[in-house]
Every structure is written in C-alpha cells, then in structure tokens.
C-alpha positions in Angstrom: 11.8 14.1 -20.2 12.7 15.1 -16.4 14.7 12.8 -14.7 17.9 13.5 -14.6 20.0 10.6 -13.9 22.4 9.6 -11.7 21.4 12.8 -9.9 17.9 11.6 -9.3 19.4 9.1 -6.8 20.6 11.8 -4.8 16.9 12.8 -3.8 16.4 12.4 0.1 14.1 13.4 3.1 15.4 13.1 6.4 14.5 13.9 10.0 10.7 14.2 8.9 8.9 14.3 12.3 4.9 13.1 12.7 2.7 12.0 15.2 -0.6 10.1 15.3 -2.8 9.3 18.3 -5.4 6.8 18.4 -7.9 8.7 16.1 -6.1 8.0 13.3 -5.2 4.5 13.5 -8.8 3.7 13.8 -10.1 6.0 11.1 -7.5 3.9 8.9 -8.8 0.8 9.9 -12.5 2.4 9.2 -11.2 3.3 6.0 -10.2 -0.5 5.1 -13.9 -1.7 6.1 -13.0 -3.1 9.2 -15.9 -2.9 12.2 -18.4 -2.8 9.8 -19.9 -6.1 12.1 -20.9 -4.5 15.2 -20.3 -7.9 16.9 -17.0 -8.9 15.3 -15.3 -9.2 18.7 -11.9 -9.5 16.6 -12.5 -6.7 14.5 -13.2 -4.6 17.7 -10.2 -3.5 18.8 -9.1 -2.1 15.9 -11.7 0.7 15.9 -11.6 1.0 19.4 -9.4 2.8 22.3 -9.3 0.1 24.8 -6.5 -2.3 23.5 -6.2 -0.5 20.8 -4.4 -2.7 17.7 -2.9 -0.8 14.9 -2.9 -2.4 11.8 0.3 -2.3 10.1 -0.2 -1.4 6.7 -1.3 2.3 8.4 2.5 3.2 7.7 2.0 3.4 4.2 -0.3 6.7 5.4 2.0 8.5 7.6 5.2 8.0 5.3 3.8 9.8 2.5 5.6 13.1 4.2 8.7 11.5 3.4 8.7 10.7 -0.1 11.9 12.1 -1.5 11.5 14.7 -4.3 9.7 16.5 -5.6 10.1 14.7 -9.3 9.0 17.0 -12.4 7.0 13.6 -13.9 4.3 13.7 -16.8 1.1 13.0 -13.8 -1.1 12.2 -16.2 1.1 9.3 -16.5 1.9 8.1 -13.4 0.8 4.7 -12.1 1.3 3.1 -8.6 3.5 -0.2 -9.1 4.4 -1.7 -6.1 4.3 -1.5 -2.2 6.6 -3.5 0.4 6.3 -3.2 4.2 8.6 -4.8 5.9 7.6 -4.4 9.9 10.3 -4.1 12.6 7.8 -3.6 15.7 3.8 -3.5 15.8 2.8 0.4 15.9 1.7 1.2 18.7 -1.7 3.2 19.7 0.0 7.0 19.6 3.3 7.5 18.6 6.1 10.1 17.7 8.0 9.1 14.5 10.6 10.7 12.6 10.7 9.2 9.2 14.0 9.2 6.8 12.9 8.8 3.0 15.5 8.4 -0.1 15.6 7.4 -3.7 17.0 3.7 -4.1 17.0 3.1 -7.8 15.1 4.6 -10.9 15.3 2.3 -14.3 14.5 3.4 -17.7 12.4 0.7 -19.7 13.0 3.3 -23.0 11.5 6.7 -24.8 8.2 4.8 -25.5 8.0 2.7 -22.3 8.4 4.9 -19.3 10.3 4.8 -16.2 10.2 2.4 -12.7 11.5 4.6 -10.1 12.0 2.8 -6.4 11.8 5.2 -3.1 12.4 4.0 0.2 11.2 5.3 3.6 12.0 4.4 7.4 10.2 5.1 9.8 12.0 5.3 13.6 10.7 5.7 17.1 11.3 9.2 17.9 12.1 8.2 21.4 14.3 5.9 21.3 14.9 5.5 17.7 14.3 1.7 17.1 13.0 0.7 13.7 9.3 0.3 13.2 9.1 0.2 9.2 10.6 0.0 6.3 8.6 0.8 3.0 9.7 0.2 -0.3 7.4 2.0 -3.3 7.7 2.0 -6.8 6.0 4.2 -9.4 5.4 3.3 -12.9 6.0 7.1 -15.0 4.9 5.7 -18.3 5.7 9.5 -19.9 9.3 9.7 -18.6 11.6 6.8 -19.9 14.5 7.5 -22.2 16.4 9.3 -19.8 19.6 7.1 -19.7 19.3 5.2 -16.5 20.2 1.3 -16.2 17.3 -1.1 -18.1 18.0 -3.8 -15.9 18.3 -4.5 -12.4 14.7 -4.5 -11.1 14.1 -7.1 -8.0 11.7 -10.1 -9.7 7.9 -10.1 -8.7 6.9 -12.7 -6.5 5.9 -15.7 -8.1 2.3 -16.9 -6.7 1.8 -20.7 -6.7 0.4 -22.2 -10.0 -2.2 -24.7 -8.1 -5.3 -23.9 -6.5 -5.8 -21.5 -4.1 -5.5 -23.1 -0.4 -8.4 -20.4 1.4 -10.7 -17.7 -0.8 -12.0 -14.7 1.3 -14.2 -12.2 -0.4 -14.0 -8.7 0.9 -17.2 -6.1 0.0 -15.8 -3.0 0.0 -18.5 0.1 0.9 -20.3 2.7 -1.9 -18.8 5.4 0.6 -15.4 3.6 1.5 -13.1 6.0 -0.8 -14.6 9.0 1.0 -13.5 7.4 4.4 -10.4 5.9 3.1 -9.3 9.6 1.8 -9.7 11.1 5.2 -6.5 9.2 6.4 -4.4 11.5 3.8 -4.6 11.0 0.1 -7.1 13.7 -1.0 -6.5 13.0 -5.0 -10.1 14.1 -6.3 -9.7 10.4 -8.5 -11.3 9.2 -5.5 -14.3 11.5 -4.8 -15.2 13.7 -7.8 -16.8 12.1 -10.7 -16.0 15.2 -13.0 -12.1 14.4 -12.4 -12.8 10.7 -12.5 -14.1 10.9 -15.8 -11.5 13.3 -17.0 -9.0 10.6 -16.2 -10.7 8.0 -18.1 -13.2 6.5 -15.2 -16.7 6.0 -15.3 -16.9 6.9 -11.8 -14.6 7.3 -8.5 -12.1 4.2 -7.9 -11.1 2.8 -4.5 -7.4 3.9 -3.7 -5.4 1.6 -4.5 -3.3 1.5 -1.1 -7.1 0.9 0.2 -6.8 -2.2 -1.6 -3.8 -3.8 -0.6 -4.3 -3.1 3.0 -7.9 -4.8 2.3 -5.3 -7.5 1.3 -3.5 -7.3 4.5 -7.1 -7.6 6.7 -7.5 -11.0 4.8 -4.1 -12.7 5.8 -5.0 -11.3 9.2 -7.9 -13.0 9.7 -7.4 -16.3 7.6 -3.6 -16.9 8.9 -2.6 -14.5 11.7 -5.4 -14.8 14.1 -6.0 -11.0 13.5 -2.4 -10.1 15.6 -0.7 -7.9 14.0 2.8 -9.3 15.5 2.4 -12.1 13.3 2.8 -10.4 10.0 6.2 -9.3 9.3 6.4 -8.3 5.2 3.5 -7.4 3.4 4.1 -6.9 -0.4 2.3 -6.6 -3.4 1.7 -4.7 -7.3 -1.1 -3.3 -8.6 -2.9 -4.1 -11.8 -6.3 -2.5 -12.2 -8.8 0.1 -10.1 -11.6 -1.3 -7.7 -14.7 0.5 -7.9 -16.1 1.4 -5.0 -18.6 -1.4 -3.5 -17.2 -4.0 -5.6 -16.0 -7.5 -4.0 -12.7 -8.3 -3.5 -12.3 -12.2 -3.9 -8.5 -12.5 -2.7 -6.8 -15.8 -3.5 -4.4 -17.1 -0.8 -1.8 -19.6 -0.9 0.5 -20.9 1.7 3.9 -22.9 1.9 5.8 -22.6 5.3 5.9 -19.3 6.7 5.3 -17.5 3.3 1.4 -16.2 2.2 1.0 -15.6 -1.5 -1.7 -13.7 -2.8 -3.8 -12.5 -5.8 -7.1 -9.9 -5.3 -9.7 -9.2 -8.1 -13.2 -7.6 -8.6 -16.1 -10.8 -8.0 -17.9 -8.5 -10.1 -15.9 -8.1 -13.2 -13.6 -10.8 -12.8 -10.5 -8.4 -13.2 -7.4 -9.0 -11.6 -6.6 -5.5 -9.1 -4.0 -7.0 -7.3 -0.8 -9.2 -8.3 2.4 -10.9 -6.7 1.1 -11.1 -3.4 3.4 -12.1 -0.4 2.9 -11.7 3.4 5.6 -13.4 5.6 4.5 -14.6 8.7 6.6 -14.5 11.8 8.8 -18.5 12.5 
C-alpha cells in the first residue's frame, strides 16, 4: 500500500505553463478521425489553419503536465475511470496556458478492492487569466485500497435513459489511429507495441481510451451541436472496456432538454467501451 491518507490530498501542481499553436490542435483532431472525408466541409476546419476550430476535448492533452503527484501506485493495476470537461471558453487556435492541478478526493473501496482517487486541473488564459477548463479525472488503483480513506462519498454516475436511443452514429476508427492519436502526448507503448500489449493481457494494441471519449465528443458535435464547439459546455463520461484499433464505435445518444446522454461500444464485438455518457449543451 502507498497512499498515505489524508496527506495524499495535499498533492498539487500549480503555475504549470504550456503553449500549443495550431499544429497541435489539428493533429488532435487527426488523431480522433476527423478529416478523413476530404469533402466534409464541416469537418474541414478542424484540420485546417484558416478558421481554425479547436475541439474541446484537446484539454484533456495539454493538462496531463499538471496532474498532481507523483503517486507510488501498483501500475500494473491502474485503470482510467472517469473524465469530466467542463468548458469555460472555446480554445482558441494558439494559446499560452498556465494550468493549476490538485488532488480533490481519493476513496478506499477496501484491501481487496482498490482505490478511486479524483484529481482536478484548471486550465487559465495566461494572458489574462480567464477560465478555459476545468477537468475532473479519476483513476481506478485496483492494487492500492485499504489505506484508510473515506468508503463513501463518490459523486453518482450519470444515469443514461432506460428507452431507446433517440440518434445512433457509428464511428470507424483507423488500423493506424493509435499511432496518430499517441503523437498528441500519451506515448504508453499499450498503444503501439504488440510485445507490451500482450504482456499486459492484449491480443494486440488498443485505442487510448481518451481517443475514445473524444470520438464521443465528435458525435454530439455533429448529431446535436452543428459541429460548434461553443455549443458544448460539459462533456463527461467512464470507461469500461478497450477499443481495438479499426473497430466501430456505434455510440447511443439520448436527449432530454439541454442534457445529451450517451453510451459507445465495439459494432464488432458488441462490448460496451464507454458508460454514463453526458454532454450539456449550451441554453
């Protein structure tokens, strides 16, 4: 056991400066399939400099420098739980961020059951330090629990409707798309080396799974946004289960008011990769 509670909650990153200009908001949007149709006029400007549009869920990429720690955690046994975005202001095409990362909350589900931990990153406008986005990420340490924290407390998954789904969009993802998606940051070998992959229980390299929850984003965007970004303001969603690399996603979408539930899982295999789906669209 490593966590060492309440001190854990102490962990923090702040004044973490980065930058991007518009090579890397377009590789991201590469990286998430988008432009693959040379004559997707909507697609377009997300993989191009003139107007550029920045899609939101690129924060999850550039707050990674800010993730408070480091946290001496059993790897083999870590799991991605959860991402929220919450978006303040669209990104723009270049920027200069500083980003402030802490700990908010770490639970202990028991000695044989592991450990939620819950970190929290904001990222600011360097110059004139407005808000652009909050992210909220959890991680699942299935080898760390029994360390004394609280058991309870955890914020309730979002409940996706029980009826039919209102739209359907299927998403192929590419045979290559990890190897693009990896160049906007997360080199983990789990997504490129099939000697790693298979150490780690895989037949072969899986999509990242951040890959596939902005792939969830791209389909609110289109079906319910009109592909503006400004129209999105929360995007949140758990993972479940690794996409392989040129699978389908089929991605179940359900809306009541202002409020976009969502579900995504392998046409292929018929297994559930993504759970507890919520985008909130802007009144």
């Amino acid at each position: 056991m490593s966590i060492h509670y309440p001190e854990i909650l102490d962990l923090k990153k702040s004044g973490i400066r980065a930058s991007w200009t518009d090579r890397e908001p377009m590789l991201y949007a590469l990286g998430l399939g988008m432009g693959s149709d040379a004559l997707n006029r909507q697609e377009l400007p997300f993989v191009y400099e003139k107007s550029l549009k920045v899609v939101p869920t690129f924060a999850t990429v550039i707050t990674r420098a800010a993730d408070p720690g480091p946290i001496d955690l059993d790897r083999a046994k870590v799991l991605d739980g959860e991402r929220d975005l919450l978006i303040h202001k669209p990104l723009p095409g270049a920027a200069e961020v500083v980003l402030d990362g802490r700990m908010v909350a770490a639970y202990d589900k028991g000695a044989q059951k592991g450990a939620v931990l819950v970190r929290e990153v904001v990222m600011k406008d360097a110059a004139t330090d407005q808000k652009l986005v909050t992210l909220t990420s959890s991680t699942f340490a299935r080898g760390d629990g029994g360390f004394g924290g609280p058991s309870e407390g955890q914020p309730e998954p979002h409940p996706v409707p029980d009826r039919s789904p209102d739209r359907i969009v299927e998403i192929a993802t590419r045979p290559d798309q990890a190897l693009i998606y990896r160049l906007s940051g997360d080199r983990n070998p789990l997504h490129c080396d099939p000697e790693f992959a298979s150490r780690a229980g895989f037949a072969r390299p899986i999509l990242h799974g951040l890959c596939s929850y902005g792939i969830c984003y791209r389909a609110v965007l289109q079906t319910y946004a009109d592909f503006d970004p400004s129209a999105i303001r929360r995007h949140r969603a758990r993972f479940s289960s690794s996409v392989f690399p040129g699978e389908t996603l089929q991605i179940a979408l359900w809306k009541d008011g202002n409020s976009v539930s969502f579900e995504a899982r392998v046409l292929e295999r018929q297994v559930t990769v993504i759970k507890n789906g919520c985008s909130l669209l802007v009144s």
